[in-house]
mmCIF file of the N, C-alpha and C atoms, coordinates in Angstrom:
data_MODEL
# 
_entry.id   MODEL 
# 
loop_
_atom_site.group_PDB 
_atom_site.id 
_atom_site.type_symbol 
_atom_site.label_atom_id 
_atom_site.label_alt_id 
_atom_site.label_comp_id 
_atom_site.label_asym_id 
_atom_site.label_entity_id 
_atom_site.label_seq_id 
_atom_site.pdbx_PDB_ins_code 
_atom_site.Cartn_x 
_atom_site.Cartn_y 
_atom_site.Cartn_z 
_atom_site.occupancy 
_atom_site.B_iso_or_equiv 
_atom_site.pdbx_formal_charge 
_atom_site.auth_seq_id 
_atom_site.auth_comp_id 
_atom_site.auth_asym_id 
_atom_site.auth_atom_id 
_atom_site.pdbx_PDB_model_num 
ATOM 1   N N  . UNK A 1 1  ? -10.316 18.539  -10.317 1.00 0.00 ? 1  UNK A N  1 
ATOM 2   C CA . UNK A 1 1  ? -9.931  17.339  -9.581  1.00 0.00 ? 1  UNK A CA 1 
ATOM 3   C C  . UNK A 1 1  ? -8.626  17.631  -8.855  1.00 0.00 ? 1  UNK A C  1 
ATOM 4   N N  . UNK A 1 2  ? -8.741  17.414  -7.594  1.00 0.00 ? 2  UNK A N  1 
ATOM 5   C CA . UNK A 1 2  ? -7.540  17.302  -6.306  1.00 0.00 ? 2  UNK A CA 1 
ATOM 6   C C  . UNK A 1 2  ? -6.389  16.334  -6.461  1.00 0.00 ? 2  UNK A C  1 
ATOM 7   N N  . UNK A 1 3  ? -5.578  16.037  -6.668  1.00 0.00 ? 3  UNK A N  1 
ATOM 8   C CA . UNK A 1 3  ? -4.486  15.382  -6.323  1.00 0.00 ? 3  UNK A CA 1 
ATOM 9   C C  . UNK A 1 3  ? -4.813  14.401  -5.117  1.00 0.00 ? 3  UNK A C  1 
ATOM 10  N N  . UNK A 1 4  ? -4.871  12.961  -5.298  1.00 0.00 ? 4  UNK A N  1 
ATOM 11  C CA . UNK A 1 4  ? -5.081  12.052  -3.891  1.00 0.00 ? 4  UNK A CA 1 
ATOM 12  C C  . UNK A 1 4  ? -3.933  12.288  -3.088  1.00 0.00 ? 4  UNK A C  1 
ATOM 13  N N  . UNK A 1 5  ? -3.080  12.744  -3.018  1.00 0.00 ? 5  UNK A N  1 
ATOM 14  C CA . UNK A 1 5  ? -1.524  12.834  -2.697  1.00 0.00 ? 5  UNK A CA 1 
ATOM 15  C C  . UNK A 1 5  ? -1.286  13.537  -1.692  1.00 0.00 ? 5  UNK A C  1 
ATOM 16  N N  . UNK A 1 6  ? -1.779  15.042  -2.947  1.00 0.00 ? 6  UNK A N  1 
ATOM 17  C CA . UNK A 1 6  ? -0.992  16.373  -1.774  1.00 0.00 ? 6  UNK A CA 1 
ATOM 18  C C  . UNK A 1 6  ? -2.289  17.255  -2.081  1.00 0.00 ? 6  UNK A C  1 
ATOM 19  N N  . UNK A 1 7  ? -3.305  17.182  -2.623  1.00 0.00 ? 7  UNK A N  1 
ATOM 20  C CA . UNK A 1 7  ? -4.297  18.133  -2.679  1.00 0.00 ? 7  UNK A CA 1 
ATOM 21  C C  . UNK A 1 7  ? -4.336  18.632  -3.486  1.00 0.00 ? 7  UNK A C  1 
ATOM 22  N N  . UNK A 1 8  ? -3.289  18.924  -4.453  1.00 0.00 ? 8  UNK A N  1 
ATOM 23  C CA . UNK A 1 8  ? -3.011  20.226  -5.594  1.00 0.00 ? 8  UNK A CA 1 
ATOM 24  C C  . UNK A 1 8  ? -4.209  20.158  -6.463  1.00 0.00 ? 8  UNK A C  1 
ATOM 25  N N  . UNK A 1 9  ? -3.967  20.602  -7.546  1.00 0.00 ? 9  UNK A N  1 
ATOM 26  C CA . UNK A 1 9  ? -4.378  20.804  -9.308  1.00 0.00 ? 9  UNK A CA 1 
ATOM 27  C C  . UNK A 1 9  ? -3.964  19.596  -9.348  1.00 0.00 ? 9  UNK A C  1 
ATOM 28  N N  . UNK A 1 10 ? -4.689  18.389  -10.361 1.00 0.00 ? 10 UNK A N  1 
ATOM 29  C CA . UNK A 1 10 ? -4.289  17.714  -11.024 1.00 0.00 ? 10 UNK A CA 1 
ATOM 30  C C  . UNK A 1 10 ? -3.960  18.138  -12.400 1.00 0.00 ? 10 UNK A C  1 
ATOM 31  N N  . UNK A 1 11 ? -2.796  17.554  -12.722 1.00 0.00 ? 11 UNK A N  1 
ATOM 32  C CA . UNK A 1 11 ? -2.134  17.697  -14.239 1.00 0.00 ? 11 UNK A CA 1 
ATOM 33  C C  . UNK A 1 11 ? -2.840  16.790  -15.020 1.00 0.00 ? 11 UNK A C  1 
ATOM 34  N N  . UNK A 1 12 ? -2.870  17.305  -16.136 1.00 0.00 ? 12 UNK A N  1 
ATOM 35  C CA . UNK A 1 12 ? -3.674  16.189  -17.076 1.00 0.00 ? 12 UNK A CA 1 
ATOM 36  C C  . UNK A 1 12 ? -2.279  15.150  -17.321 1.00 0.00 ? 12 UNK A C  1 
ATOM 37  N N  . UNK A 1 13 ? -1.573  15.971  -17.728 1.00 0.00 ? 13 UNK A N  1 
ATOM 38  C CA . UNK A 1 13 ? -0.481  14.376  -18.149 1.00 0.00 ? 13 UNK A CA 1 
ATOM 39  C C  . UNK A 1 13 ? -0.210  13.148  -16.867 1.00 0.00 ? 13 UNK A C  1 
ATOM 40  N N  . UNK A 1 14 ? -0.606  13.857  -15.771 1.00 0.00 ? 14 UNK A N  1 
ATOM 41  C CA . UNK A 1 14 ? -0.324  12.719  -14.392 1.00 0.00 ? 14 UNK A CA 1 
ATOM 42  C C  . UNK A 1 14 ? -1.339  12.585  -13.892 1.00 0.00 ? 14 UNK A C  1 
ATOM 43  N N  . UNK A 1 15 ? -2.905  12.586  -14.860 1.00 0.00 ? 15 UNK A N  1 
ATOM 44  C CA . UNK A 1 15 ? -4.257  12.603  -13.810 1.00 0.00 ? 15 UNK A CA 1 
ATOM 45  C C  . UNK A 1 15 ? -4.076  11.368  -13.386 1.00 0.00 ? 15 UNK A C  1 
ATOM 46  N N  . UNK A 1 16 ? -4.630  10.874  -12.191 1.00 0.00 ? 16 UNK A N  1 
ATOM 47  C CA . UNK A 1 16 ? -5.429  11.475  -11.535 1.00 0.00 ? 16 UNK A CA 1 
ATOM 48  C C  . UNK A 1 16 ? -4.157  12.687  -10.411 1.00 0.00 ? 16 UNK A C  1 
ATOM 49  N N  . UNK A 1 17 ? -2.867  12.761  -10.392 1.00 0.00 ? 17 UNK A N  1 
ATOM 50  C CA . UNK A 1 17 ? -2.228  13.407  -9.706  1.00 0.00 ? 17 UNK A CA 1 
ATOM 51  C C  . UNK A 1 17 ? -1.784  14.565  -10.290 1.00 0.00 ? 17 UNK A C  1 
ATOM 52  N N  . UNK A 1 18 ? -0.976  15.416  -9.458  1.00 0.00 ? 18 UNK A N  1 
ATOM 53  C CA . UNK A 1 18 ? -0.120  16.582  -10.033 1.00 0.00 ? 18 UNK A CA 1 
ATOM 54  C C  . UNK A 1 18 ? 1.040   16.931  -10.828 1.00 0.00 ? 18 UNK A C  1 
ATOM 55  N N  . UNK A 1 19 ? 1.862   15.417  -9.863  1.00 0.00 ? 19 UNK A N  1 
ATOM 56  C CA . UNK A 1 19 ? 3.220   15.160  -10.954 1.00 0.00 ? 19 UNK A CA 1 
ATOM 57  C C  . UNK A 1 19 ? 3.298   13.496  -10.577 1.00 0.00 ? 19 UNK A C  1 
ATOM 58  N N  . UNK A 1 20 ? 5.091   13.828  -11.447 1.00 0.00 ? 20 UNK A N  1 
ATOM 59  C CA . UNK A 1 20 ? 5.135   12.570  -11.421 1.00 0.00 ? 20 UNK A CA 1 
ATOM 60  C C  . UNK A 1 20 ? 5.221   11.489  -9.740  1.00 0.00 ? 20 UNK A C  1 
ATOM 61  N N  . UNK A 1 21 ? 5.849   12.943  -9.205  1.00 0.00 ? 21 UNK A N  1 
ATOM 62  C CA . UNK A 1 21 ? 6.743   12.467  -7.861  1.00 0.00 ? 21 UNK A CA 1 
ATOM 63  C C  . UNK A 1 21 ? 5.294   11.853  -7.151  1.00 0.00 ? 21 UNK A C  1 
ATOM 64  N N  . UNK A 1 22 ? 3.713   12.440  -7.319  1.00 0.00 ? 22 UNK A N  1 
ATOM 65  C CA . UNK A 1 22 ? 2.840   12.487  -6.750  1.00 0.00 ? 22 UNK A CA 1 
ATOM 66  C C  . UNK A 1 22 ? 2.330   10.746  -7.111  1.00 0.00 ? 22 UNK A C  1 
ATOM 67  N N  . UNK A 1 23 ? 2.267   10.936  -8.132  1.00 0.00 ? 23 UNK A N  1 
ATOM 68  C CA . UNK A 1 23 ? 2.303   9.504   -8.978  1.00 0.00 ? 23 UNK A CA 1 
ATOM 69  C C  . UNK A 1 23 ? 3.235   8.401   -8.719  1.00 0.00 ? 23 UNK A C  1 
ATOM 70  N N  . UNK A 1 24 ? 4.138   8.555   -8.246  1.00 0.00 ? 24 UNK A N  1 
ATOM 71  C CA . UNK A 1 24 ? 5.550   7.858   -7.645  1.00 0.00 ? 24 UNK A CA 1 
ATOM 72  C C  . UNK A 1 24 ? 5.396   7.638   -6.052  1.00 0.00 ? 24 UNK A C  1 
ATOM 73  N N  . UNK A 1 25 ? 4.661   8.210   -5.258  1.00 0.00 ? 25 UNK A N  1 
ATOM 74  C CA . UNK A 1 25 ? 4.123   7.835   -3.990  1.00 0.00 ? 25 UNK A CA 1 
ATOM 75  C C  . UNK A 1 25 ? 3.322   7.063   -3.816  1.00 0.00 ? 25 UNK A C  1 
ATOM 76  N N  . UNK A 1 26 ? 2.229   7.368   -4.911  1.00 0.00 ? 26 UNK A N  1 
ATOM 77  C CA . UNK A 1 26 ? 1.306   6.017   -4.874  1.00 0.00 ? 26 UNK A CA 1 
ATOM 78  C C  . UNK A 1 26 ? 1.520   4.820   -5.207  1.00 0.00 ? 26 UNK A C  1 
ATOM 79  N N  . UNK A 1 27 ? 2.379   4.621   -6.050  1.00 0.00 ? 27 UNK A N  1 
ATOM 80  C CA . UNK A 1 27 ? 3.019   3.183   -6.694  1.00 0.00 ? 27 UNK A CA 1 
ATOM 81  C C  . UNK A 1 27 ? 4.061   2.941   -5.612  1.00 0.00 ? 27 UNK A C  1 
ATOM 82  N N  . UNK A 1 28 ? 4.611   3.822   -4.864  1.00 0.00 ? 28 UNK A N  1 
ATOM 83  C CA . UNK A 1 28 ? 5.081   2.753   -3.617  1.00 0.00 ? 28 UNK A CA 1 
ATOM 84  C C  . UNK A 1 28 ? 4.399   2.598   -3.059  1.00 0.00 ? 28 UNK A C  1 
ATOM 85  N N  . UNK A 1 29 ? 3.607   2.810   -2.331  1.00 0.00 ? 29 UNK A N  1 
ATOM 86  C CA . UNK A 1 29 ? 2.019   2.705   -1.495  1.00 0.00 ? 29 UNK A CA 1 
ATOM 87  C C  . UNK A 1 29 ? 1.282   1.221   -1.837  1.00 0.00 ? 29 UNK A C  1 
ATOM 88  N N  . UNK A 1 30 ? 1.516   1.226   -2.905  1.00 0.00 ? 30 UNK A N  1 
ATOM 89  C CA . UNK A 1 30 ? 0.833   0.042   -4.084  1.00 0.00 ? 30 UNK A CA 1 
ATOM 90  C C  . UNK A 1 30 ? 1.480   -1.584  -3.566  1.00 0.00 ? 30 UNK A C  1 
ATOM 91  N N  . UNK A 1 31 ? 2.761   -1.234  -3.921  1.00 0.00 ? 31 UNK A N  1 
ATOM 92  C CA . UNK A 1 31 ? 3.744   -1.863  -3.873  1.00 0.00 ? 31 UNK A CA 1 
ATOM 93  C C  . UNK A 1 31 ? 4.706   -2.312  -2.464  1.00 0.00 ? 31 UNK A C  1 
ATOM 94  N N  . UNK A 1 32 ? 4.442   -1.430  -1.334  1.00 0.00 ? 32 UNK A N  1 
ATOM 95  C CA . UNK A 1 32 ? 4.920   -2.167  -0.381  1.00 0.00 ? 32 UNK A CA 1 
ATOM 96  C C  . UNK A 1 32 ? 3.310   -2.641  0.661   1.00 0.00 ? 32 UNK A C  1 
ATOM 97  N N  . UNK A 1 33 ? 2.467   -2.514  0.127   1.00 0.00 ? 33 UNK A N  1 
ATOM 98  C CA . UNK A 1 33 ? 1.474   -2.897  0.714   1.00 0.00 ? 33 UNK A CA 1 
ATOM 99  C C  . UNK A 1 33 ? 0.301   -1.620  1.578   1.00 0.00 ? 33 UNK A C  1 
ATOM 100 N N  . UNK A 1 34 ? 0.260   -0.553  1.287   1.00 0.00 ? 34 UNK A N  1 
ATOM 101 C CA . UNK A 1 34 ? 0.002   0.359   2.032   1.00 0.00 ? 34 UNK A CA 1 
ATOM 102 C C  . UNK A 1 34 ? -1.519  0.863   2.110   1.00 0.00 ? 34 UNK A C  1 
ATOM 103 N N  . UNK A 1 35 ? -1.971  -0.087  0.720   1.00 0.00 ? 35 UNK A N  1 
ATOM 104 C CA . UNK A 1 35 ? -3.009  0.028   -0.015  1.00 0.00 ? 35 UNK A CA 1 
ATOM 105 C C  . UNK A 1 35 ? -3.959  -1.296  0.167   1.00 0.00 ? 35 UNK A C  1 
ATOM 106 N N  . UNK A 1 36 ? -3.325  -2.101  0.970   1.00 0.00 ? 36 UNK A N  1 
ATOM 107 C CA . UNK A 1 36 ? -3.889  -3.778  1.190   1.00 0.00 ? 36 UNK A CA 1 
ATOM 108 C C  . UNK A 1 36 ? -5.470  -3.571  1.905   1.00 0.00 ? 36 UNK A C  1 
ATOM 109 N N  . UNK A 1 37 ? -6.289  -4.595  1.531   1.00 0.00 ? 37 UNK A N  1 
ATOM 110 C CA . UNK A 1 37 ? -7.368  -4.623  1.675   1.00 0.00 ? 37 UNK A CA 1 
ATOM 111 C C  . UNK A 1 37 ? -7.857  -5.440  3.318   1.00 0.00 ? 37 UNK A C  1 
ATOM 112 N N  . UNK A 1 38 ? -8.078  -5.262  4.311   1.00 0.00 ? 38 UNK A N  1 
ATOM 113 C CA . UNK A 1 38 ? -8.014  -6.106  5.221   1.00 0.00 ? 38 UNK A CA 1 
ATOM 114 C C  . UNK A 1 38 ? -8.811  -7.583  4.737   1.00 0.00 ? 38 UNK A C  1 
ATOM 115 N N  . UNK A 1 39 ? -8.916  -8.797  5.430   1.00 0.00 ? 39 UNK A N  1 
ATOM 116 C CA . UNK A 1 39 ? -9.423  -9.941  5.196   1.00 0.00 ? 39 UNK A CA 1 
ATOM 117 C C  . UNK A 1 39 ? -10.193 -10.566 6.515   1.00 0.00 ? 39 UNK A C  1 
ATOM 118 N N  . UNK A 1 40 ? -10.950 -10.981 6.564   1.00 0.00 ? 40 UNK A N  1 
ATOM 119 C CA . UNK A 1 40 ? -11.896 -11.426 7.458   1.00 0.00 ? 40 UNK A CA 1 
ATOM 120 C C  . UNK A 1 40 ? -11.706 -13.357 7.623   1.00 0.00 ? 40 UNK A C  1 
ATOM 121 N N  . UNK A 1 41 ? -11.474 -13.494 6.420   1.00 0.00 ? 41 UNK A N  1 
ATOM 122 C CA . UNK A 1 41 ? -11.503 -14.483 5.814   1.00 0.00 ? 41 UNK A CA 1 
ATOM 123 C C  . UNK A 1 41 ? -10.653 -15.635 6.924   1.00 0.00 ? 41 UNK A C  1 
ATOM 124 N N  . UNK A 1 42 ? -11.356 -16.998 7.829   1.00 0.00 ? 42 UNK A N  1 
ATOM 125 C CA . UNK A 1 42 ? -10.225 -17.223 8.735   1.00 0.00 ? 42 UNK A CA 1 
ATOM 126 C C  . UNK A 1 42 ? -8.913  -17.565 7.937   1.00 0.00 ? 42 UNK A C  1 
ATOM 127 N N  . UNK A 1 43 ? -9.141  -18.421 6.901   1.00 0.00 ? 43 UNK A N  1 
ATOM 128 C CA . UNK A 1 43 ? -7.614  -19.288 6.496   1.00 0.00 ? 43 UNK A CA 1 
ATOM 129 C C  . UNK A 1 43 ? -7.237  -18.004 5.861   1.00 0.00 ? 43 UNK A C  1 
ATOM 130 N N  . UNK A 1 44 ? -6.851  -16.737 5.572   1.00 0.00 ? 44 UNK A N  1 
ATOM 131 C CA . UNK A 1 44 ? -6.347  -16.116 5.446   1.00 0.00 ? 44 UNK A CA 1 
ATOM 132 C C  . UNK A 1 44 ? -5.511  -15.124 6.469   1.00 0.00 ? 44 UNK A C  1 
ATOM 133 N N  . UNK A 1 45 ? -6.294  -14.918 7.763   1.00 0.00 ? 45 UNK A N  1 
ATOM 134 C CA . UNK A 1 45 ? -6.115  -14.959 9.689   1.00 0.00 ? 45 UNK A CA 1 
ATOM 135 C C  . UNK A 1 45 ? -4.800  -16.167 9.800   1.00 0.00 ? 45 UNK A C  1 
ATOM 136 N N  . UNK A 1 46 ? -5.669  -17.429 9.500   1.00 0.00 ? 46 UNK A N  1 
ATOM 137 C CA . UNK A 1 46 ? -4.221  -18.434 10.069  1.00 0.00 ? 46 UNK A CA 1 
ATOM 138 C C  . UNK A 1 46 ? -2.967  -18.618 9.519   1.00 0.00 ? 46 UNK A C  1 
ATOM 139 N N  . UNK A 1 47 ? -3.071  -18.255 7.493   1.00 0.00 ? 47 UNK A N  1 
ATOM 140 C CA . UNK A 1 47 ? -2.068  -17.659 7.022   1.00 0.00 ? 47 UNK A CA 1 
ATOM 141 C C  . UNK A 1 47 ? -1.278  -16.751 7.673   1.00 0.00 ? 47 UNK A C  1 
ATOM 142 N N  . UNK A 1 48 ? -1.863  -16.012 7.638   1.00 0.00 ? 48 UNK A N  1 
ATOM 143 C CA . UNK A 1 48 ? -0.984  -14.636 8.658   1.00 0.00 ? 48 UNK A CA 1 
ATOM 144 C C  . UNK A 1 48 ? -0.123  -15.216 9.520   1.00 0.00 ? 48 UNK A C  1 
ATOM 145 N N  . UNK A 1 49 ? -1.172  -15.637 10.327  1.00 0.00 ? 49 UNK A N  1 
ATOM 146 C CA . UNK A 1 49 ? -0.254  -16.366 12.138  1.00 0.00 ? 49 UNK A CA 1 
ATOM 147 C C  . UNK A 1 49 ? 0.851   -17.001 11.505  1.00 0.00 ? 49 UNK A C  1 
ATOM 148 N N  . UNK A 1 50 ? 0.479   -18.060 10.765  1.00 0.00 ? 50 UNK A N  1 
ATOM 149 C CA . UNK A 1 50 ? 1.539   -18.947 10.308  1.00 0.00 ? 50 UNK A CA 1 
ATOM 150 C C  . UNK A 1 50 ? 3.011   -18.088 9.642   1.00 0.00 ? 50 UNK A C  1 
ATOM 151 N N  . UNK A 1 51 ? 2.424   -17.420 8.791   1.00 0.00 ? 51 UNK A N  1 
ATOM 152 C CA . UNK A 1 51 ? 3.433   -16.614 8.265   1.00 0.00 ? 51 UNK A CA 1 
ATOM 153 C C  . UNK A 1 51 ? 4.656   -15.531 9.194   1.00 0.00 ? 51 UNK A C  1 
ATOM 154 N N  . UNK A 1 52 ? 3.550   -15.106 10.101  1.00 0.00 ? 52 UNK A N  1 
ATOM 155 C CA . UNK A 1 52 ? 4.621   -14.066 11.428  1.00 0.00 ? 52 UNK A CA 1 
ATOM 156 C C  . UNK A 1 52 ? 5.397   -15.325 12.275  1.00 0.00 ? 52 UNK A C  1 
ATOM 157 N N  . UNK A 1 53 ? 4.737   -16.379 12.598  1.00 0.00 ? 53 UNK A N  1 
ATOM 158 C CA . UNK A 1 53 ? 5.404   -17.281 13.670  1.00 0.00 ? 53 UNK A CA 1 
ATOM 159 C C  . UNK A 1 53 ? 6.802   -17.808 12.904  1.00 0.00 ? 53 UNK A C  1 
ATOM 160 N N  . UNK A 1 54 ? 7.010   -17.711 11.318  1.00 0.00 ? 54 UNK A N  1 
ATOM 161 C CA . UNK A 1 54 ? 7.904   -18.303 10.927  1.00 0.00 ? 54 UNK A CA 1 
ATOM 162 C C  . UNK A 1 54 ? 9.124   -17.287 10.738  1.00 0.00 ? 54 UNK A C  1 
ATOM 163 N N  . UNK A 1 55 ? 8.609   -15.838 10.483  1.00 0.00 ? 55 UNK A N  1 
ATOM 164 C CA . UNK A 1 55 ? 9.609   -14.811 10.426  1.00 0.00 ? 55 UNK A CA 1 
ATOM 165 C C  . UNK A 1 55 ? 10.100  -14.151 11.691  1.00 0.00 ? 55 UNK A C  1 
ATOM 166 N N  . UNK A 1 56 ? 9.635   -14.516 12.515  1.00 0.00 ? 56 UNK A N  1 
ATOM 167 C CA . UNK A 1 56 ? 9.960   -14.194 13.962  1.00 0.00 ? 56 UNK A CA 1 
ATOM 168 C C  . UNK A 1 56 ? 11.192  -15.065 14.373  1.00 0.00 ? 56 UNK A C  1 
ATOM 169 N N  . UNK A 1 57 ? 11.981  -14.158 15.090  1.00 0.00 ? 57 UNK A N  1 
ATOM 170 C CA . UNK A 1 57 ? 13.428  -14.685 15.426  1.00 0.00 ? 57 UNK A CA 1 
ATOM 171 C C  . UNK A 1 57 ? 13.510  -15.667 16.252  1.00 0.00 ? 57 UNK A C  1 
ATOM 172 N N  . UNK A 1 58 ? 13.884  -16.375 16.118  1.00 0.00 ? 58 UNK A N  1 
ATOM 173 C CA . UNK A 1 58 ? 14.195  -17.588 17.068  1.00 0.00 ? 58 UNK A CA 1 
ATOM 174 C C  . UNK A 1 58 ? 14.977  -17.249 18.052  1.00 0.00 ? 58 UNK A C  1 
ATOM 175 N N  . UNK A 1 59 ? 14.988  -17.818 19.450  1.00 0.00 ? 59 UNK A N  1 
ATOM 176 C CA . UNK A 1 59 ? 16.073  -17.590 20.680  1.00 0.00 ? 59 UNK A CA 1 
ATOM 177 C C  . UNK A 1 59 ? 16.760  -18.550 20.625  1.00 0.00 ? 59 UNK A C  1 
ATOM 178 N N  . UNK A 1 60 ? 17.625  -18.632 21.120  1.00 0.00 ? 60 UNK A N  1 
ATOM 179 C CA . UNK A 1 60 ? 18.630  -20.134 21.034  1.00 0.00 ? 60 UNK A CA 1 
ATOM 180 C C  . UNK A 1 60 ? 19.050  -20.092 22.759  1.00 0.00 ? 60 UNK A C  1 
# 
């Protein structure tokens, strides 16, 4: 088994990866969203909109 990461040998102590650092890429991946599932779904679409129109900078 390959490393999802970098390709290597997987280590048994870090399967499915090589090390830890390899293992430590994916949990940020995880975690800032990198891994998100797209949605089709509309009220999840108008969420969105709603959500960017409110973090978007205002002009004065």
């Amino acid at each position: 088994m390959s490393c999802p990461i970098c390709t290597k040998v997987a280590d048994q102590k870090y399967r499915p990866f090589c090390s830890r650092r390899c293992a430590d890429v994916d949990l940020a991946r995880w975690l800032n969203g990198s891994y998100a599932v797209p949605s089709s779904d509309p009220e999840d679409i108008e969420r969105a909109a709603e959500e960017t129109a409110q973090q978007a900078p205002k002009l004065h």
